[in-house]
C-alpha positions in Angstrom: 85.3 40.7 -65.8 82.9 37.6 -64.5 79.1 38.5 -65.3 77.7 39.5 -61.8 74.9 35.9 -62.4 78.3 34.4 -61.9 79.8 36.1 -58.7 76.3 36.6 -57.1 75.9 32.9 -56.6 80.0 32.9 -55.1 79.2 35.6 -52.5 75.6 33.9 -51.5 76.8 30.6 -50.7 80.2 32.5 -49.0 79.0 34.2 -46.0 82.6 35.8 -45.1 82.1 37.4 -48.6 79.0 38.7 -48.4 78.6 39.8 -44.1 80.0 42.1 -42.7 82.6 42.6 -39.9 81.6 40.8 -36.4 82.6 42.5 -33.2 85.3 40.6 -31.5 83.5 40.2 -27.9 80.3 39.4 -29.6 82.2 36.3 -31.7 84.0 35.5 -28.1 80.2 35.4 -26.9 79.4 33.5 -30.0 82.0 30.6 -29.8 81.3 30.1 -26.0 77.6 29.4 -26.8 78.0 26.9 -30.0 78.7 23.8 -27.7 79.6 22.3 -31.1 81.8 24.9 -32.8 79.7 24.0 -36.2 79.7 27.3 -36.4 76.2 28.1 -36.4 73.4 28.3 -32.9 71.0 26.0 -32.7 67.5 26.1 -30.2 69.4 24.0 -27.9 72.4 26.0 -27.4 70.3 29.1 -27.1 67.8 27.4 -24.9 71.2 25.9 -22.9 72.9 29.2 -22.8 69.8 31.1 -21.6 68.9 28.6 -19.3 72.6 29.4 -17.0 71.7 33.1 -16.5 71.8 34.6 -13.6 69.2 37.7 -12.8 70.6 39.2 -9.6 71.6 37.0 -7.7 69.2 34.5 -8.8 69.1 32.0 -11.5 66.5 32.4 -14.1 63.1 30.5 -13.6 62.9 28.0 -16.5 59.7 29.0 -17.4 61.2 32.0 -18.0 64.2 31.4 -19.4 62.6 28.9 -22.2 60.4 31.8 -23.1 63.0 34.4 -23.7 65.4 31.8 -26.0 62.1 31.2 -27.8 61.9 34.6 -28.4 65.6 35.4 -28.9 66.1 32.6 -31.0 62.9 33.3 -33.4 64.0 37.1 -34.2 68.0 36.4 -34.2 67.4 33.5 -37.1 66.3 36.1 -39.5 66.3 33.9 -42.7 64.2 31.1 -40.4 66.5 28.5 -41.1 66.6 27.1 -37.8 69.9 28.4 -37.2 72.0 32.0 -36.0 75.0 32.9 -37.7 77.4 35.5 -36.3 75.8 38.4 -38.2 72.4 37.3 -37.5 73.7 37.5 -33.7 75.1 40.9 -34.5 72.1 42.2 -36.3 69.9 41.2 -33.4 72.2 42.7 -30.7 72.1 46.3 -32.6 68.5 46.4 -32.9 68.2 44.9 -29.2 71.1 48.0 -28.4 69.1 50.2 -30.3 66.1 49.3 -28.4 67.3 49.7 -25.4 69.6 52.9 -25.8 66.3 55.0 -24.9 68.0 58.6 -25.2 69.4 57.5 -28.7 73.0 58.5 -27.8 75.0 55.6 -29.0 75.4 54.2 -25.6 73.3 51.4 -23.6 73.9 53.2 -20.0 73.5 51.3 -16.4 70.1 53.3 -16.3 69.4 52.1 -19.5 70.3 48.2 -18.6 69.0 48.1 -15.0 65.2 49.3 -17.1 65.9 46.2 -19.8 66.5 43.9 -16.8 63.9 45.1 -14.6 61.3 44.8 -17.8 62.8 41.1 -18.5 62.9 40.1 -14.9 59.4 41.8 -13.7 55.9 39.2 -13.7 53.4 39.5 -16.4 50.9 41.8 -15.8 48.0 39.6 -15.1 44.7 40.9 -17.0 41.8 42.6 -15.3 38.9 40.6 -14.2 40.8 37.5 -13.8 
């Protein structure tokens, strides 16, 4: 049997070892945003991916959409290594799922999306007094 200061350093540097199983349609989702297939999500792709939204039947305003791949992009790359892997995607889709899934039942309804979108989508309040 290996000492585990031997295996622990084999299973940090191999991800597949160490991460758990990625949801098929997430990876499909994953692969059609790295422009590069490196592997990993850089800004760019994010801020790319983001920026050919649609919101209704509109696209997204730039302004907009640069904010929310800031955003996305700074909480998905959890270890702040200026890059998402597949289970840093994963890990912020649950939480985002979790977020979202308001009456805790496991499912994200068309209620439950339409709020998300309509809270995404809707102007910033603007500040009393202004």
């Amino acid at each position: 049997m290996r000492p585990l200061l031997v295996i622990l350093p084999l299973l940090l540097a191999t991800p597949a070892l160490a991460a758990e199983k990625i949801d098929p349609k997430l990876q499909a989702e994953f692969d059609r945003t790295d422009a590069n297939h490196d592997g990993v999500l850089t800004r760019a792709e994010i801020d790319a991916r983001v920026a050919r939204m649609d919101v209704g039947k509109n696209k997204m305003p730039p302004g907009k959409a640069k904010a929310i791949s800031a955003a996305w992009f700074n909480t998905a790359d959890a270890n702040h290594d200026g890059k998402v892997t597949p289970t840093e995607m994963q890990g912020l889709f649950r939480a985002l799922a979790y977020r979202y899934d308001t009456n805790h039942d496991g499912v994200v309804s068309v209620e439950e999306r339409n709020a998300a979108r309509s809270a995404i989508i809707a102007p910033a309040p603007v500040p009393k007094g202004r």
